[in-house]
DOTOR-498949 format. One line per 5 residues: number of its first residue (from 1); their letters; for each residue x, y, z of N, C-alpha, C, O, CB. Coordinates in pm, 1 decimal. Glycine has a CB too. Example, Ala and Ser with C-alpha at 12.3 -4.5 7.8 and 13.67 -1.06 7.14 Angstrom:
1> AS> 1319.0/-569.0/780.0/1230.0/-450.0/780.0/1320.0/-330.0/780.0/1423.6/-331.9/846.5/1130.8/-447.3/904.6; 1285.0/-225.0/708.0/1367.0/-106.0/714.0/1290.0/3.0/787.0/1340.9/113.8/803.9/1408.4/-59.8/572.5 $
//
This chain:
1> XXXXX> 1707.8/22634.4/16546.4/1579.7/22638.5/16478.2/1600.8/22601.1/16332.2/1647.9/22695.2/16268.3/1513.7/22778.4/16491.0; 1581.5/22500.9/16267.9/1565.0/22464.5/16157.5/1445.9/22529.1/16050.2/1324.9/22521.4/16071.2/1555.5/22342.6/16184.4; 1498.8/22583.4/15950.9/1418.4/22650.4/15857.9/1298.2/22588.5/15802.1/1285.0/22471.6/15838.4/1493.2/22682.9/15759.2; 1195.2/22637.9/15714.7/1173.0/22557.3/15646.5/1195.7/22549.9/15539.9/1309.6/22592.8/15521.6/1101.0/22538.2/15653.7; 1125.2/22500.2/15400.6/1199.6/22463.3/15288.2/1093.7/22486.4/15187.7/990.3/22420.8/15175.0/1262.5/22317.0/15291.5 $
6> XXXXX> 1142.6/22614.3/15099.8/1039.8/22629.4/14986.4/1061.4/22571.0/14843.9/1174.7/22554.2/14798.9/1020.9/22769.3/14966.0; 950.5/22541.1/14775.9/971.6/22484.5/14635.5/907.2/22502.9/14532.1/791.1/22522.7/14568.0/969.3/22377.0/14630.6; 914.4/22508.0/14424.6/808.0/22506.0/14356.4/803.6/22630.1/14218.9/732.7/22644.0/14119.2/699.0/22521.3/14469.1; 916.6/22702.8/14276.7/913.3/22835.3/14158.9/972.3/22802.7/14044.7/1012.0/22689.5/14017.0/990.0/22970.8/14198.7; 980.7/22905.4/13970.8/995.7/22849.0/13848.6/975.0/23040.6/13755.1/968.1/23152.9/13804.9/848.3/22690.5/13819.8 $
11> XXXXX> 972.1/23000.2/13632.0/950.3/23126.8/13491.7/809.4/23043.4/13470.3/774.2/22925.8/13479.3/1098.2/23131.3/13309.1; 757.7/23150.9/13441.9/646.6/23112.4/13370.2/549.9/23224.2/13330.1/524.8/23325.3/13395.7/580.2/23015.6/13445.2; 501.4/23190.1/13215.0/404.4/23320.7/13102.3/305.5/23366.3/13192.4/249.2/23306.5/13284.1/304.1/23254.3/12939.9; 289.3/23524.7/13136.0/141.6/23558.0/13252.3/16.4/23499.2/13196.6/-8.2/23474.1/13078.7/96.4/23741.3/13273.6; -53.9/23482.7/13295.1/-193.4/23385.0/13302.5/-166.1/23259.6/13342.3/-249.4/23175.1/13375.1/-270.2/23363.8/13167.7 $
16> XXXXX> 4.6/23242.0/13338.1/-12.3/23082.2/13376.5/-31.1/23044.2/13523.0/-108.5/23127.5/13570.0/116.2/23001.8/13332.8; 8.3/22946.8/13625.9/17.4/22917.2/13744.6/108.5/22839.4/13773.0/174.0/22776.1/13690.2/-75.7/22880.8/13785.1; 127.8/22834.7/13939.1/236.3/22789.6/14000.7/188.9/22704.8/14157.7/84.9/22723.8/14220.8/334.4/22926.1/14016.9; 266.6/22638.9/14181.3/220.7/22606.3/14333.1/370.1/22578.9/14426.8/456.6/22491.3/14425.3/107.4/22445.5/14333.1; 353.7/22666.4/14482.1/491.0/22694.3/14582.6/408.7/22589.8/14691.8/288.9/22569.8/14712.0/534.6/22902.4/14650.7 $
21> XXXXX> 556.3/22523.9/14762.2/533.3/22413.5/14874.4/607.6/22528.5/14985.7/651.1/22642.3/14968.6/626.7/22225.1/14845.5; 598.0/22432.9/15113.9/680.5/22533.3/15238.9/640.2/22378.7/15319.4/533.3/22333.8/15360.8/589.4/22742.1/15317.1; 787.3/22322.3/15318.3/773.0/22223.1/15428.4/827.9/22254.9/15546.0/944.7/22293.7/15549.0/823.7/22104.6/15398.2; 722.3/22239.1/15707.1/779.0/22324.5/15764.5/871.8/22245.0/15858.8/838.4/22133.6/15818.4/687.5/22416.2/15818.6; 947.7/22223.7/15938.1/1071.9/22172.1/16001.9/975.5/22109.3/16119.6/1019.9/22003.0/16163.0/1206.7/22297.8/16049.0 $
26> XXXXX> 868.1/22147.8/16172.6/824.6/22085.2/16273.1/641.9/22080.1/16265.7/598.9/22152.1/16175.6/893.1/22161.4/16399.4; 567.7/22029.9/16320.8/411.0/21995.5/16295.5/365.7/22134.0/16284.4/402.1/22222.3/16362.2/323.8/21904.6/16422.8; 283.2/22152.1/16183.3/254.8/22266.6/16124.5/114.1/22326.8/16198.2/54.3/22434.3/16193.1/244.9/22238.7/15967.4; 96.0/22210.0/16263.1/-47.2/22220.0/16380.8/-25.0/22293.4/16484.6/-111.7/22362.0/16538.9/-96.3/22084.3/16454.1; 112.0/22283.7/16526.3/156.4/22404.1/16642.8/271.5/22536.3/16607.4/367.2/22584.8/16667.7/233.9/22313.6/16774.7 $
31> XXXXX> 189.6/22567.4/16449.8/237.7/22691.1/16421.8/138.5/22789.3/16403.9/108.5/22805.1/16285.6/315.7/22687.1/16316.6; 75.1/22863.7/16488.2/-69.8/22966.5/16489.5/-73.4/23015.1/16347.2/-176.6/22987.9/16285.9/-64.5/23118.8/16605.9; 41.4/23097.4/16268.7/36.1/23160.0/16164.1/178.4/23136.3/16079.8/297.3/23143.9/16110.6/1.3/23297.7/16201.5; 104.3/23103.1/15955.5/186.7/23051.4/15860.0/199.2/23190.3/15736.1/124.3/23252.3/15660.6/112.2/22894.3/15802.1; 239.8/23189.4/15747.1/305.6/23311.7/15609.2/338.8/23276.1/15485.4/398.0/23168.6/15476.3/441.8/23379.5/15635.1 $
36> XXXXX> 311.6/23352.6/15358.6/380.4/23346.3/15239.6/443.0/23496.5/15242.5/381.3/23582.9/15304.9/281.5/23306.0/15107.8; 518.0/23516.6/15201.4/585.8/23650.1/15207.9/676.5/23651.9/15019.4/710.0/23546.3/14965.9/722.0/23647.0/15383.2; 699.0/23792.3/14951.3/760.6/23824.7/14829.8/839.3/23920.8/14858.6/796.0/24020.0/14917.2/679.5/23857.3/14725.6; 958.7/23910.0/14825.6/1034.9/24045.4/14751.4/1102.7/24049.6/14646.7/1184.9/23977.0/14590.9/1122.3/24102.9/14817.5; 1043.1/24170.4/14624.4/1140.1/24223.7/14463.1/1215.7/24265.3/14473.7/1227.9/24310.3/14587.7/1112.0/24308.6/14365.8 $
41> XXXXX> 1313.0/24287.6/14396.4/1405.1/24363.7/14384.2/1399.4/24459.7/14389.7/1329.9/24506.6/14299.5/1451.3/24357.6/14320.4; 1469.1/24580.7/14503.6/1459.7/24718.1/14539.7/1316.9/24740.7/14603.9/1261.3/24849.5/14588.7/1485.0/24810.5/14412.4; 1259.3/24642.2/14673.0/1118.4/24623.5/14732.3/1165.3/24588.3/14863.6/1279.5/24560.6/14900.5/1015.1/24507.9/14660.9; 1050.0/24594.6/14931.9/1054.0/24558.1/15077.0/973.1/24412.5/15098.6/873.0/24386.9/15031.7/981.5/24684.9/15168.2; 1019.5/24332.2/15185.5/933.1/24196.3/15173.7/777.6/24266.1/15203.1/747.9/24372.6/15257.1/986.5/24055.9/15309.4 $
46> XXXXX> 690.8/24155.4/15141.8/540.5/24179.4/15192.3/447.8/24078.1/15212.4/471.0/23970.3/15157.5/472.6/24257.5/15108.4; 338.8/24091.3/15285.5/293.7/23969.8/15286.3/219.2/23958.2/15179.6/170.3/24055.6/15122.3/232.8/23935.4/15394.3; 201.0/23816.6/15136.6/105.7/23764.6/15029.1/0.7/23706.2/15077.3/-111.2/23745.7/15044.2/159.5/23673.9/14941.3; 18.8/23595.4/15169.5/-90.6/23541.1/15235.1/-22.3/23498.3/15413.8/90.2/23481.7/15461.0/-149.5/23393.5/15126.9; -166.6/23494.4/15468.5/-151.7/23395.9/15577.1/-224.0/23299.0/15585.3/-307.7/23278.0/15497.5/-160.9/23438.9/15684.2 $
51> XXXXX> -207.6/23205.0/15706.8/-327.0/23104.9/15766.7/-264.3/23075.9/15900.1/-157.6/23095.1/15958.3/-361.1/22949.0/15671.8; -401.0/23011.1/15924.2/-354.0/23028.3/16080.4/-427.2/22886.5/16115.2/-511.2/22832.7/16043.0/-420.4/23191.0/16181.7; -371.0/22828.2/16260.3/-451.1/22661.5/16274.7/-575.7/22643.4/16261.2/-626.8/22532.7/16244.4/-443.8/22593.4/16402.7; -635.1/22747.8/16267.0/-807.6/22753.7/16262.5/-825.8/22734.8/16119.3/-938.1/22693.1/16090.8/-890.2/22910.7/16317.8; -744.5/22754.4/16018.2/-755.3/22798.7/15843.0/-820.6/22919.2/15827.4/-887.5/22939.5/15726.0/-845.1/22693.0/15742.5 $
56> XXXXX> -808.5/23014.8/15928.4/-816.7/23171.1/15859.4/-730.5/23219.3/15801.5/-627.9/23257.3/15857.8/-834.6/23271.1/15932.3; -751.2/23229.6/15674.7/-734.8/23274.1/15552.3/-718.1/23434.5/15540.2/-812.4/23506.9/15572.0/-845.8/23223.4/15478.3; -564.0/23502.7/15481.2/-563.2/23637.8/15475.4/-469.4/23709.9/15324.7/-360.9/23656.7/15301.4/-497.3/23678.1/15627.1; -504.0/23798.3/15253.0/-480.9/23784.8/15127.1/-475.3/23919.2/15115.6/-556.9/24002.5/15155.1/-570.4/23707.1/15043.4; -320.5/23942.1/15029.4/-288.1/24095.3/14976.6/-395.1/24147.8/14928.8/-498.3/24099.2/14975.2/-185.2/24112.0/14867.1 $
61> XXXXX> -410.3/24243.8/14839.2/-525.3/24322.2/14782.0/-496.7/24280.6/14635.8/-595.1/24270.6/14562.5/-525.3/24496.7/14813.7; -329.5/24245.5/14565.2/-283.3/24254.7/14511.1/-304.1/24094.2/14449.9/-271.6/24059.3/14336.4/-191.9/24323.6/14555.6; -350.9/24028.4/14528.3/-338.5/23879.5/14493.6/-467.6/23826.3/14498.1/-492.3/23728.0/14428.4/-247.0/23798.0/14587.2; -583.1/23892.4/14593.3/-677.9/23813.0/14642.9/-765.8/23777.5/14496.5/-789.1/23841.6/14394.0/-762.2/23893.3/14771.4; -805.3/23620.4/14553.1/-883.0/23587.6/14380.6/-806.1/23543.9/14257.9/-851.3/23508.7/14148.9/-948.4/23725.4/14314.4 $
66> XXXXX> -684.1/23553.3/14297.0/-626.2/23476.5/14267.9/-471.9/23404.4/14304.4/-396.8/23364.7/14215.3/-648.2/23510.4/14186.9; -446.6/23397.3/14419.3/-356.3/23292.5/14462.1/-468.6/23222.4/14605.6/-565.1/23273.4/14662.5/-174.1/23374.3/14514.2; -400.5/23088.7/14624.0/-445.2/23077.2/14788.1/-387.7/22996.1/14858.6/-297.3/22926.3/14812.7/-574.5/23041.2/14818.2; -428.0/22988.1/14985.2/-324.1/22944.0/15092.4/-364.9/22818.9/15170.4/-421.8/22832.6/15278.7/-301.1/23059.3/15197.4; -345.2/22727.7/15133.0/-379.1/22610.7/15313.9/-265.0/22502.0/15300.6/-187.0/22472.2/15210.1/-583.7/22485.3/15324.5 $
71> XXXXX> -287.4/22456.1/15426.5/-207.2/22386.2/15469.7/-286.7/22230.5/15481.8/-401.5/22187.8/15494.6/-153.0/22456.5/15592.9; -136.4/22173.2/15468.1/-153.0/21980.7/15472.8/-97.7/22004.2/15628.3/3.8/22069.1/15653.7/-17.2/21842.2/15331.7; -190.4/21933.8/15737.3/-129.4/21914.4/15885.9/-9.1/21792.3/15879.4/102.6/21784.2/15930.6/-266.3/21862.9/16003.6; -91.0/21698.7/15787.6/-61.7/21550.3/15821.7/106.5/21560.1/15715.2/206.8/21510.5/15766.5/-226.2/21409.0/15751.6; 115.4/21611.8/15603.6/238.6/21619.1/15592.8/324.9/21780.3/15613.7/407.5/21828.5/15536.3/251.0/21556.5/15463.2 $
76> XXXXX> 277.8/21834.8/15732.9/350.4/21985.9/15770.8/379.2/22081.5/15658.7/459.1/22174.8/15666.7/496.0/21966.1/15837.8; 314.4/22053.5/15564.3/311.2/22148.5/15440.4/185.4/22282.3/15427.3/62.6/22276.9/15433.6/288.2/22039.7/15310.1; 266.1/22380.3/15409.7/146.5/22464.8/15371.8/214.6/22486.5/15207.6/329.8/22477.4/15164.9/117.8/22630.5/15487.8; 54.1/22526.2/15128.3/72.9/22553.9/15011.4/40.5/22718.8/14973.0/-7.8/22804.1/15047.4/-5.0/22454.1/14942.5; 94.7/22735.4/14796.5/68.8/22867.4/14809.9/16.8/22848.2/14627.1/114.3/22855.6/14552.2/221.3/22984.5/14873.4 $
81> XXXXX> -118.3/22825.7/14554.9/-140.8/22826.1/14489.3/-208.3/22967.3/14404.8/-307.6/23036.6/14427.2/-170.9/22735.2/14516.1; -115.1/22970.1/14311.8/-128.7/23102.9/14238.4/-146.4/23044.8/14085.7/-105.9/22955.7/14011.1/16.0/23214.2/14261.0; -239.1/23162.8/14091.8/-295.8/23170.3/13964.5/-339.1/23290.4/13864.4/-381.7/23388.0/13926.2/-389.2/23110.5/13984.1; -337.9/23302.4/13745.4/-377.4/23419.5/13641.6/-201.3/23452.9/13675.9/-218.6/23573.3/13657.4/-538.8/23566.6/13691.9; -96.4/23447.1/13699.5/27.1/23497.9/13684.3/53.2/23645.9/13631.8/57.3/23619.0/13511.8/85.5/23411.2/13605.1 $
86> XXXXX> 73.3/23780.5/13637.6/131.5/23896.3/13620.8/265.8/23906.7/13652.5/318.1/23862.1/13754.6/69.6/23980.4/13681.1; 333.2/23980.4/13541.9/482.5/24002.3/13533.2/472.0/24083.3/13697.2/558.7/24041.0/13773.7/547.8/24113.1/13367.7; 393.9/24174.0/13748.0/389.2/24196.1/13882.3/370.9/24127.9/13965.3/316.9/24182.1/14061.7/332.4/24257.5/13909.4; 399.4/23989.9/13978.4/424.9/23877.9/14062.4/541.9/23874.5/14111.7/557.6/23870.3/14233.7/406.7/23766.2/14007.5; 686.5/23876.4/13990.6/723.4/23829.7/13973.4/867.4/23872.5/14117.7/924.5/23980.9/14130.4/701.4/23825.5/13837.4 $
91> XXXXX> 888.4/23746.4/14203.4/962.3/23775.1/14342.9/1042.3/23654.5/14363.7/1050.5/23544.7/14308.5/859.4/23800.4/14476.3; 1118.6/23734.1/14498.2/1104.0/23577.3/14533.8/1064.4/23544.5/14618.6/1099.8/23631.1/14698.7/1187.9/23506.9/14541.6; 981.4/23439.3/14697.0/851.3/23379.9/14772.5/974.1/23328.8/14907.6/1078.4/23263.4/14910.1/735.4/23217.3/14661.1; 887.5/23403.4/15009.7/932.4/23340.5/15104.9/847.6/23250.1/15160.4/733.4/23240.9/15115.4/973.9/23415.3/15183.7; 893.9/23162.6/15275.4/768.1/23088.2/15353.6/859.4/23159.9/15503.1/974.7/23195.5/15527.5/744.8/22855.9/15330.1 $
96> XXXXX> 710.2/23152.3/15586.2/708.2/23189.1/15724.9/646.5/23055.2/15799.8/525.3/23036.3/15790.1/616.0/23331.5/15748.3; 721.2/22969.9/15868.0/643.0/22898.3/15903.0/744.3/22861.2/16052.8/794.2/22749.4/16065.6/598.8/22788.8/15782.8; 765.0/22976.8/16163.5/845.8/22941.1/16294.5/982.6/22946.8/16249.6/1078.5/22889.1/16300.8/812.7/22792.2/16362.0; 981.5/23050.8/16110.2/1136.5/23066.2/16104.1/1140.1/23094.3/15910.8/1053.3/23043.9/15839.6/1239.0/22885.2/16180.2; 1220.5/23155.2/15870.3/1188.5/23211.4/15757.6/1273.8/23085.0/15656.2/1364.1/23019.6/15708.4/1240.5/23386.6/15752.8 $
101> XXXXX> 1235.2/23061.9/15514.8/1316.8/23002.9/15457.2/1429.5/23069.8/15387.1/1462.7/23184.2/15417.8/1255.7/22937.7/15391.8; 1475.0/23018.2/15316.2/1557.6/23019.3/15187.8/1491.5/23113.5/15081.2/1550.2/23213.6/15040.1/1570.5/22868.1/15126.7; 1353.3/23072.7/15033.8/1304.9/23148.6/14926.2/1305.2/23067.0/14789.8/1371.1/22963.2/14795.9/1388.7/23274.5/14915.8; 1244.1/23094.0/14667.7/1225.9/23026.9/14591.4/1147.2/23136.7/14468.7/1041.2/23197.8/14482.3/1161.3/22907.6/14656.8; 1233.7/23135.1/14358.1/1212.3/23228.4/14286.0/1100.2/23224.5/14181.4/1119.4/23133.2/14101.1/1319.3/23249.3/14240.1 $
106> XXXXX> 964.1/23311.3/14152.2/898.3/23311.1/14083.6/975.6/23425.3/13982.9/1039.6/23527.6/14007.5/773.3/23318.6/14142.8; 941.6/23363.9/13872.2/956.7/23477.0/13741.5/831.8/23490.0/13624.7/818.6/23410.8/13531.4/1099.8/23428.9/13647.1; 765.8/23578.1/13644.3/640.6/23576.0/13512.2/666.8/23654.5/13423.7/660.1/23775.7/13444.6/493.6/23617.0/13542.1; 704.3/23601.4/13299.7/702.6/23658.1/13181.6/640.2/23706.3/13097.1/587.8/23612.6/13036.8/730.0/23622.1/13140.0; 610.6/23802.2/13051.3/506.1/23948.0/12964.1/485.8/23861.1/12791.5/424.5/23917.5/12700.8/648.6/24172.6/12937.8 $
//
C-alpha cells in the first residue's frame, strides 16, 4: 500500500494561512473518506476534517470556520485550507487517504 504524500506546512504568524496538499497514491474517487488528522506533542492524533466522495464535509469544533476540506478527483488531491492561524494549531498534519502519510509540520507563531 503506498502512502500518500503531504505538503504544504510551514511556520507561520497567527492570523496567517496555510494550504496543506495530500496526494493520494491511488484515484481519490474510490476513497469514501478522506481525513486530515493533527498531533501535538504529548497529544493524541485527532481529527481535523473529513470528506467523503459525496463532498460531505466534517469539521473539529476547534477549527470549524475556519479551515476547509475538498478534494481535486481529477488530480487525486484533497486539500486542507486553513485559515485565521492560532499558536493552538500548531501540529503536525496528517493525511488519511487509504493509508496514513508521513505528515507535514505546521508551526504558528504568537
Amino acid at each position: 500500500q503506498v502512502q500518500p504524500v503531504e505538503s504544504g506546512g510551514g511556520l507561520v504568524q497567527a492570523g496567517g494561512s496555510l494550504r496543506l496538499s495530500c496526494a493520494a497514491s491511488r484515484s481519490t474517487f474510490s476513497i469514501a473518506f478522506i481525513g486530515w488528522f493533527r498531533q501535538a506533542p504529548g497529544e493524541q492524533r485527532e481529527l481535523v476534517a473529513s470528506i467523503t466522495t459525496r463532498g460531505n464535509t466534517n469539521y473539529a469544533a476547534s477549527v470549524k470556520g475556519r479551515f476547509t476540506i475538498s478534494r481535486d478527483d481529477a488530480k487525486n488531491t484533497v486539500y486542507l485550507q486553513m485559515n485565521s492561524l492560532k499558536p493552538e494549531d500548531t501540529a503536525v498534519y496528517y493525511c488519511n487517504a487509504g493509508g496514513w502519510g508521513q505528515g507535514t509540520q505546521v508551526t504558528v507563531s504568537s
